[in-house]
C-alpha positions in Angstrom: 135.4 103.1 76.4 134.2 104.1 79.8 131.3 103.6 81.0 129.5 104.8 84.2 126.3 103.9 85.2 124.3 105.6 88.2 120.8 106.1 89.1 119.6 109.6 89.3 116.3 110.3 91.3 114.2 112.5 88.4 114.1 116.8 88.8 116.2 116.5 92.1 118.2 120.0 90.5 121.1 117.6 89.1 122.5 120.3 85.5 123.8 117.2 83.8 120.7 115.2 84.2 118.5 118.6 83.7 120.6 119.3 80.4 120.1 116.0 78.9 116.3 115.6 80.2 116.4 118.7 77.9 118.3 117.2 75.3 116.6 114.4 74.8 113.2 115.9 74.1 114.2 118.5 72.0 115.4 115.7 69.9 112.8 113.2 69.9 110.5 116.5 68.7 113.0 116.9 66.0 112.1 114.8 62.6 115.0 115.6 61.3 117.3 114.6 63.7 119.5 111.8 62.9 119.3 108.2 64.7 122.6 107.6 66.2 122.4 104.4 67.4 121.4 102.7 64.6 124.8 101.8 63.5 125.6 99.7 67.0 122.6 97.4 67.6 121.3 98.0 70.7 122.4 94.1 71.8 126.0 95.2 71.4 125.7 98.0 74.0 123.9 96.0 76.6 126.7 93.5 76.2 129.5 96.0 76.9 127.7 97.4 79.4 126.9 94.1 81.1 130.6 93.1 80.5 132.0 96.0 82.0 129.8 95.6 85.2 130.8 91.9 85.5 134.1 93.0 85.5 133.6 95.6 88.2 132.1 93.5 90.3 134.7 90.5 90.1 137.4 93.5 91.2 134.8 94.4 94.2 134.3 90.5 94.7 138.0 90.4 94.9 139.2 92.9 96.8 136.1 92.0 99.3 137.8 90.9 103.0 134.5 89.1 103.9 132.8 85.9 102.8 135.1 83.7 102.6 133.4 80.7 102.8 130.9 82.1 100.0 134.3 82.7 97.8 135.8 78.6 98.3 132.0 78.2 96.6 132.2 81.0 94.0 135.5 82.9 93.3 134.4 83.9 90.3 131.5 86.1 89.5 131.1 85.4 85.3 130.8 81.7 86.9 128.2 82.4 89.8 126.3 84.4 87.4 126.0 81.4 85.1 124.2 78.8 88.0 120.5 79.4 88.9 120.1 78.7 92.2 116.7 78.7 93.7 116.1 80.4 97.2 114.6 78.2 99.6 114.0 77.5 102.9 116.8 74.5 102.8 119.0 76.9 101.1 118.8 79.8 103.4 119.2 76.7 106.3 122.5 75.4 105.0 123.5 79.3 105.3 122.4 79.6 108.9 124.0 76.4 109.4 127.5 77.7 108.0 127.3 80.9 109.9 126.8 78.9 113.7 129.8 76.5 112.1 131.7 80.1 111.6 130.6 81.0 115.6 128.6 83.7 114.1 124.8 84.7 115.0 122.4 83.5 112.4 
């Protein structure tokens, strides 16, 4: 299964999106069409969805020449996204802090 996922600005002259803007409310004014996605439940497709975007992300994460320091502290994104780590003003510090360490400007 492949799955793309994009972000169209609405009526911007797009056929596909125009087509299935269409679709999509010829349908829902149909009674009698049939409900397709009741077979999956909806949890299942978020969580391909959401694996598949992990896993694109890890390759992007990978194949990334930059942050390095950042990647010694998380080399793996399933992991990162796992830790809630609160913003704040410390936080943010230690960063500045690591960037003058690095001779770059903070």
């Amino acid at each position: 299964m492949d799955n793309r996922i994009f972000w169209v600005k609405v009526h911007v002259g797009i056929y596909g999106n125009e087509l299935a803007d269409r679709l999509a409310k010829a349908a829902a004014r149909n009674s009698d069409t049939e409900i397709a996605f009741n077979r999956i439940p909806p949890i299942m497709l978020y969580r391909e969805i959401e694996e598949e975007v992990i896993v694109k992300c890890q390759n992007e994460w990978e194949d990334c020449t930059k942050a390095a320091i950042t990647k010694e502290f998380f080399p793996n994104v399933t992991d990162r996204l796992k830790l809630r780590i609160d913003l704040n003003p410390n936080f943010t510090a230690l960063g500045d802090r690591t960037r003058e360490n690095q001779g770059l400007p903070s």
